[in-house]
C-alpha positions in Angstrom: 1.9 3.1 -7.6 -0.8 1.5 -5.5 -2.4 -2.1 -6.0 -4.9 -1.2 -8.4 -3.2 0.6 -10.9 -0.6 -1.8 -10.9 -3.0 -4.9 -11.5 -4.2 -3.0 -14.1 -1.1 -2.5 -15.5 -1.0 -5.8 -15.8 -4.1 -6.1 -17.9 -3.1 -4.7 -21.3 -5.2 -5.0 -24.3 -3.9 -8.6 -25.4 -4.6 -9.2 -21.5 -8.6 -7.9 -22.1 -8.8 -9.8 -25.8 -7.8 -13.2 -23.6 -10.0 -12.4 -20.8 -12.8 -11.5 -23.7 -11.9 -14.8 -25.5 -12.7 -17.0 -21.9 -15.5 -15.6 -21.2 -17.6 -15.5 -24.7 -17.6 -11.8 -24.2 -17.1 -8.5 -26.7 -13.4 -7.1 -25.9 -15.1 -3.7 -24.6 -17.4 -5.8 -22.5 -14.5 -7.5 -21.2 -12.5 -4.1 -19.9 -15.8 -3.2 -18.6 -16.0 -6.1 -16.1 -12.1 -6.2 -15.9 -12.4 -2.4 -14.5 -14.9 -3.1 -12.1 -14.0 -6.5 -10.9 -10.5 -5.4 -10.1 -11.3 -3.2 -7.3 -14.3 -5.5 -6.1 -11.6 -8.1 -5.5 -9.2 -5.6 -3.5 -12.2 -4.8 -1.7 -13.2 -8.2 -0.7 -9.9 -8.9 0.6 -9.9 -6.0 2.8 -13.1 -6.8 4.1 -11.8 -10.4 4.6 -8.4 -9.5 6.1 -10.2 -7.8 9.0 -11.5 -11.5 9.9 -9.8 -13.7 11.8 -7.4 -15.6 10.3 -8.9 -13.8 6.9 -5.4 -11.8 6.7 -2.8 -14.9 7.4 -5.1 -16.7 4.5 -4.7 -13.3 1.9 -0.9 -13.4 2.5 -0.3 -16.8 2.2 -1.7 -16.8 -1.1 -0.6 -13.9 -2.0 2.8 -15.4 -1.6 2.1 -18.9 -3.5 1.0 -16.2 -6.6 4.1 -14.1 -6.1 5.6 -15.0 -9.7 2.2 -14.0 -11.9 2.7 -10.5 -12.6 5.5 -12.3 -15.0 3.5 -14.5 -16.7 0.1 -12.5 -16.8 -0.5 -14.2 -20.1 0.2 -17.5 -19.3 -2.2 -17.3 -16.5 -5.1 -16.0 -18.6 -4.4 -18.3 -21.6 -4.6 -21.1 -19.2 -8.0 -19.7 -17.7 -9.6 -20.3 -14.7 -8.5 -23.7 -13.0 -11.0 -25.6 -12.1 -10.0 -25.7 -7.9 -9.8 -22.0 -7.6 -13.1 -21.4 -6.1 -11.4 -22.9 -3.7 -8.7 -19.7 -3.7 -11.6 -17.3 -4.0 -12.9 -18.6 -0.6 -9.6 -17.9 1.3 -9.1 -14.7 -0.1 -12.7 -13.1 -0.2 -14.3 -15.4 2.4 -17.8 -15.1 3.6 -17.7 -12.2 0.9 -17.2 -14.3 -2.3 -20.6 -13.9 -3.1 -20.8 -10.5 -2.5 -17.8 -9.4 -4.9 -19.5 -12.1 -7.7 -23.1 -10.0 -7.2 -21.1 -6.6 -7.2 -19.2 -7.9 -10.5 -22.2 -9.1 -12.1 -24.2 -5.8 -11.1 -21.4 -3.6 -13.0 -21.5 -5.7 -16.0 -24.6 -7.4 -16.4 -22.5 -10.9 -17.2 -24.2 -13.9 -15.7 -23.2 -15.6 -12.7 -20.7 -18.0 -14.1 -18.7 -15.7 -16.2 -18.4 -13.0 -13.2 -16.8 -16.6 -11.0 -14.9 -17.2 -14.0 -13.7 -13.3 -14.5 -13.0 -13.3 -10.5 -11.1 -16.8 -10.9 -9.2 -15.4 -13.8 -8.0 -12.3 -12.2 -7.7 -13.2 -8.5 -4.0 -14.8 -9.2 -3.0 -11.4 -10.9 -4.1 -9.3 -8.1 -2.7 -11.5 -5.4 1.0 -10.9 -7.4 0.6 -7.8 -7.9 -0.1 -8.1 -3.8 2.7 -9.7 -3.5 5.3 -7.8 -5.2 4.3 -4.6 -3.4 3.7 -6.2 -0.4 6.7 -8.5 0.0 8.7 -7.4 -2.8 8.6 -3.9 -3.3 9.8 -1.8 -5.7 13.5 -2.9 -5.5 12.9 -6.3 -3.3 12.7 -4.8 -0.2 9.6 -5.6 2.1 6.7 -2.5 2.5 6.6 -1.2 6.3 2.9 -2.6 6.5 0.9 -5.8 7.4 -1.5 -6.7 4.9 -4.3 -5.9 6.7 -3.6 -2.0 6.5 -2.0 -2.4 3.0 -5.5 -3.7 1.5 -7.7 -1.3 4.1 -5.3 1.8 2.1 -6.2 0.2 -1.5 -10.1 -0.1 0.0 -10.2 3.4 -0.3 -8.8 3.9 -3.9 -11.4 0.4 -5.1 -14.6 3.0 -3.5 -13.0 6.0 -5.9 -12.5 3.8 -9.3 -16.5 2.2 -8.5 -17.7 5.1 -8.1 -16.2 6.6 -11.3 -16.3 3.3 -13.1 -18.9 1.0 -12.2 -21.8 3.4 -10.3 -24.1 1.1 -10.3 -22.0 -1.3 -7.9 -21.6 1.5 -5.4 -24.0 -0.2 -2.9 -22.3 -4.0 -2.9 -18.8 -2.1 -2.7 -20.4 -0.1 0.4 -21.5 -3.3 1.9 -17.4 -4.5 1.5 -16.5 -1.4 3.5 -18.6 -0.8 5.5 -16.3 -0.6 8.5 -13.2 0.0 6.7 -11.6 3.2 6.5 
């Protein structure tokens, strides 16, 4: 199961009603901007992993978030903490922005709920990370770095835009350009 489908396993409908409940938001509003900001995130982080020292920042806290995919609604009925712009800068990078224009382009939300959505949902993906990355499926390590785990998922965020969210197709493109 790849990255994507298993953060939005993750994201069940008591998931999206929480999510909804954060943000002010409609629940069918809220899987809207769930399904595009999901892959917008992977994205980011594959653009930012092919930085320097972009990849060593992704896996490290990837690794502090390793135990969220257990508590998914913990996380979300806590919302987003305050201090984890600062986490959205070490995962996304110079691309922060980008994914937060790309989110709010999907969705039409206004600029603070799509950082709030992205704040909400980064720890989940970075488990989810994690778990396949470190974990795997029965707790042994994947063969790849994380740099080529998140360029494979890059490809699989492009197909779930495309279908999902067109009208983000050319903020995605500017996250992968470069990126297989």
């Amino acid at each position: 199961m790849g990255l994507l489908d298993a953060v939005q396993g993750q994201l069940d409908q008591s998931a999206v009603t929480q999510i909804s409940q954060k943000l002010g938001i409609n629940p069918a509003l809220a899987q809207t901007a769930v399904a595009a900001a999901v892959p917008m995130i992977v994205a980011g982080m594959a653009k930012h992993a092919s930085t320097p020292g972009g990849a060593q920042n992704i896996e490290t806290a990837a690794e502090k978030h390793r135990d969220v995919p257990g508590n998914v609604g913990s996380v979300l009925q806590a919302g987003p903490p305050e201090d984890n712009t600062g986490l959205l800068g070490k995962i996304l990078g110079q691309h922060h922005e980008t994914v937060k224009d790309g989110v709010q382009k999907a969705t039409g939300l206004d600029t603070q709920k799509a950082g709030k959505l992205l704040m909400m949902l980064s720890p989940v993906v970075l488990g989810m990370l994690a778990r396949k990355q470190f974990g795997g499926q029965n707790g042994q390590p994947q063969p790849s770095d994380i740099t080529t785990t998140l360029q494979r998922e890059a490809g699989e965020a492009r197909q779930q835009v495309q279908a999902q969210a067109p009208q983000a197709q050319g903020v995605l493109g500017q996250l992968l350009d470069g990126i297989r």
